[in-house]
MARKE-924141 format. One line per 3 residues: number of its first residue (from 1); their letters; for each residue x, y, z of C-alpha. Coordinates in Angstrom, 2 decimals. Example, Ala and Ser with C-alpha at 12.3 -4.5 7.8 and 13.67 -1.06 7.14 Angstrom:
<sites>
1	AS	12.30/-4.50/7.80 ~ 13.67/-1.06/7.14
</sites>
This chain:
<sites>
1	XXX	0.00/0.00/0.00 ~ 1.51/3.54/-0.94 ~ 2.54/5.59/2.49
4	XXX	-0.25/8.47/2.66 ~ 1.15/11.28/2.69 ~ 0.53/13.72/5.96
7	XXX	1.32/17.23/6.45 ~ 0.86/19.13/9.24 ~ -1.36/22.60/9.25
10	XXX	0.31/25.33/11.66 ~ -2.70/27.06/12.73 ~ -2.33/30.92/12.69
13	XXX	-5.40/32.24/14.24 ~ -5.52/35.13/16.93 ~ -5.93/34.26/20.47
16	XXX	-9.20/34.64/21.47 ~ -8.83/34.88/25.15 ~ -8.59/38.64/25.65
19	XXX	-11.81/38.96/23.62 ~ -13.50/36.69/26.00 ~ -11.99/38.00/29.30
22	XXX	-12.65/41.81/28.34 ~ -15.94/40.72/27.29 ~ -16.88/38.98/30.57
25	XXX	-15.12/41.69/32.65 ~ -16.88/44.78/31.10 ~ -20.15/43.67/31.35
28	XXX	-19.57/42.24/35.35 ~ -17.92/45.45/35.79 ~ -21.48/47.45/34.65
31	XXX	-23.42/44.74/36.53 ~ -22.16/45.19/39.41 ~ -22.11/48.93/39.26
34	XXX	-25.97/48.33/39.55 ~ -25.66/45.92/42.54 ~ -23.56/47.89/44.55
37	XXX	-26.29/50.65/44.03 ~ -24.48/52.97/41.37 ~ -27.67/53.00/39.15
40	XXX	-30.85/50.74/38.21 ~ -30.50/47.69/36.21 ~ -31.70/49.07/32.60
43	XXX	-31.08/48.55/28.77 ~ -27.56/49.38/28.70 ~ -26.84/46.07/31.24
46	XXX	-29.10/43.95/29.41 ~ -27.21/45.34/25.69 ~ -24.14/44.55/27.65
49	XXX	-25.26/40.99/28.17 ~ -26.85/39.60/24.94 ~ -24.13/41.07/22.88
52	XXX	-20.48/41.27/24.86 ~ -20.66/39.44/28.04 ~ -22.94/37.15/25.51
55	XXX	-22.23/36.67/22.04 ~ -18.59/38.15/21.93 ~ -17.63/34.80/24.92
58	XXX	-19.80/32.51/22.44 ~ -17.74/33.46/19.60 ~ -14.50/33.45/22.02
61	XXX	-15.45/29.84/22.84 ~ -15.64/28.53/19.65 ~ -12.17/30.08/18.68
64	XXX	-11.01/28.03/21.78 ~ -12.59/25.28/20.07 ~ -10.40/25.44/17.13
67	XXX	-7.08/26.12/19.28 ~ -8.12/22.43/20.58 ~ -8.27/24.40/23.96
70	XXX	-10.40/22.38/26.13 ~ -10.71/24.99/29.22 ~ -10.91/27.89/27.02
73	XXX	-13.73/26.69/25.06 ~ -15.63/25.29/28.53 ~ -14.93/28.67/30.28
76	XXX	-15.84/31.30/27.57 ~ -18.96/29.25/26.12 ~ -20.24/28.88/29.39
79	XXX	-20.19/32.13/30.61 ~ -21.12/33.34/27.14 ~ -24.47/31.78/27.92
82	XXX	-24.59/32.65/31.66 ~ -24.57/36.50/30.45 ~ -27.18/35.08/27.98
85	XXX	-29.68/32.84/30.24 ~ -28.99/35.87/33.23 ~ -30.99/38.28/30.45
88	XXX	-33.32/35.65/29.96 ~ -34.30/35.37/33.14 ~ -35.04/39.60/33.67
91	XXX	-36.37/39.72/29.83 ~ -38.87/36.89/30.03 ~ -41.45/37.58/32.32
94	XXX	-42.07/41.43/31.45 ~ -42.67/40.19/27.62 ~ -44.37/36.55/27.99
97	XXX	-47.53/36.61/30.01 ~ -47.59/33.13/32.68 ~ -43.70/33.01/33.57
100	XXX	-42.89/34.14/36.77 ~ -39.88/36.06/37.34 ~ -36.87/34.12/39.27
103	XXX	-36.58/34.94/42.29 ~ -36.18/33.45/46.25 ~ -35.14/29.89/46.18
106	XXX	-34.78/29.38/42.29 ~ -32.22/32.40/42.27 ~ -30.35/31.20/44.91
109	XXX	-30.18/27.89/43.18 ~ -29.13/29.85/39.71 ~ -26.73/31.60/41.26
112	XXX	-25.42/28.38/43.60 ~ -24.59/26.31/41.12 ~ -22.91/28.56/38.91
115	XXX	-20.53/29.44/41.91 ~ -20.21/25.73/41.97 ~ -19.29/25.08/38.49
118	XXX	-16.45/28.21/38.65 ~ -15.11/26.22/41.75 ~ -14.47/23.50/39.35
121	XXX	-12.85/25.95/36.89 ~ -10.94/27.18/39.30 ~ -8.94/24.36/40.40
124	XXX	-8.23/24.37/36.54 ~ -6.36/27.80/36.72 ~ -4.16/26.30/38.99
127	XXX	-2.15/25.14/36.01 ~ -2.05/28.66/34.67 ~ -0.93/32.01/35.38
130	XXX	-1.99/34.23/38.19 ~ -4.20/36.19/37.29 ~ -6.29/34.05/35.96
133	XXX	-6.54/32.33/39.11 ~ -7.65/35.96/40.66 ~ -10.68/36.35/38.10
136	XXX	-11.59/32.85/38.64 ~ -11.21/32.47/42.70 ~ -12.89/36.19/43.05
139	XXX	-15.68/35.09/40.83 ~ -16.57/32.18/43.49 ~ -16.90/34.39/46.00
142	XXX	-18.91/37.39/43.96 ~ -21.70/33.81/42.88 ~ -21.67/32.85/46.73
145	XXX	-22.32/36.30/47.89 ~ -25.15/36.81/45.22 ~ -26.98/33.65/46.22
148	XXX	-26.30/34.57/50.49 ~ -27.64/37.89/49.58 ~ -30.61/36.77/47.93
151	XXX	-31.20/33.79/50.18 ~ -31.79/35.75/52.68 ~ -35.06/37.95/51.45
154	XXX	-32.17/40.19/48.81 ~ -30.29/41.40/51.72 ~ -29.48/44.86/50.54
157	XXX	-25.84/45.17/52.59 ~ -24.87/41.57/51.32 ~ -25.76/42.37/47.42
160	XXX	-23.81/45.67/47.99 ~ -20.70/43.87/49.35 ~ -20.62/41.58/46.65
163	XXX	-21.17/44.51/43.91 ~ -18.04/46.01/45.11 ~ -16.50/42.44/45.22
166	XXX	-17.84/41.71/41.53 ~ -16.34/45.26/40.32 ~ -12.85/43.82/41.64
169	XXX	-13.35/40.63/39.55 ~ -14.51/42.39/36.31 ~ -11.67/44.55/36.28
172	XXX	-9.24/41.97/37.40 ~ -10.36/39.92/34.18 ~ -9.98/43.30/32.49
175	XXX	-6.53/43.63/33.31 ~ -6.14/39.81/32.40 ~ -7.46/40.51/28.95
178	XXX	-5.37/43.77/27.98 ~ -2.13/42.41/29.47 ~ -2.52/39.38/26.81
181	XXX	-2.39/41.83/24.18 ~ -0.13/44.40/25.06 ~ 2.14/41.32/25.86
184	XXX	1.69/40.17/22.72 ~ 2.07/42.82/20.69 ~ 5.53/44.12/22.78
187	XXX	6.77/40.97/23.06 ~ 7.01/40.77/26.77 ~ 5.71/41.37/29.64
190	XXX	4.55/44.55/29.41 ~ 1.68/43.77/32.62 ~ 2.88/41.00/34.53
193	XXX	0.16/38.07/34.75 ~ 2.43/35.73/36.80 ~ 3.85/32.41/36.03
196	XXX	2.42/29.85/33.78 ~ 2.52/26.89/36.59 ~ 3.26/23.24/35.71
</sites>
């Protein structure tokens, strides 16, 4: 049998991480300008959510895909649709008569398990640099805050705390994102993000 011949495709696509992590820590950052009481939770959140904190970490996810990236892709589609299901659940029952909002015990649970699932994530950053560890350790706390908060009848204080909290991880995964391409594009480390750990 003739030897098939194989050849190997270098793959020369951008790195999609810093559109994922800038899109995930903008829109926390306005989200949780409205929970720690800056101003009401309106259009410009919700925009924020469908279309950056949304579709821009869908898109993100799938280029992780294609860069065989296992985490990447998990991380960035997942809280692609977070941002997306989190709109959902405010959008829904203003425009379809019969569903109730989410709220009490089914928010806590929302919230729960998602600071479940980036406890799982988490332990994954452990094998990568620092500051990805920050974004991903502060957002476990900002979920568990959320769902104390609203566990216990939307304690206002609580929902505050964690609004300041959830500005800290937003920008953290801000910092995360630009660093990635200023370091890229300078060649070095222009903002540290610490050690890649093995």
């Amino acid at each position: 049998m003739a030897e098939i011949a194989t050849r190997e495709i270098k793959d020369t696509t951008a790195n999609p991480a810093p559109l994922g992590l800038l899109a995930f820590g903008m829109t926390t950052v306005l989200l949780n300008l409205h929970n720690a009481g800056f101003f009401e939770l309106g259009s410009m959140i919700l925009g924020m959510g469908i279309f950056y904190g949304g579709a821009a970490q869908v898109i993100a996810g799938i280029m992780e895909w294609k860069k065989n990236n296992t985490f990447g892709t998990t991380a960035f589609l997942s809280y692609g649709m977070f941002w997306l299901t989190l709109v959902a659940l405010v959008a829904l029952p203003k425009q379809i008569p019969g569903i109730a909002a989410t709220s009490g015990p089914a928010l806590v649970a929302y919230l729960a398990i998602w600071g479940v699932f980036t406890a799982c994530l988490f332990i994954g950053t452990l094998r990568l640099n620092r500051a990805l560890q920050f974004v991903f350790a502060s957002l476990v706390v900002l979920f568990f805050m959320l769902a104390i908060g609203h566990h216990l009848v939307n304690h206002p204080r609580i929902i505050t705390y964690a609004g300041y909290e959830g500005i800290v991880c937003g920008l953290s995964a801000m910092y995360t994102g630009v660093a990635l391409v200023l370091n890229e594009l300078y060649g070095r480390s222009v903002l540290p993000i610490g050690p890649v750990q093995r």
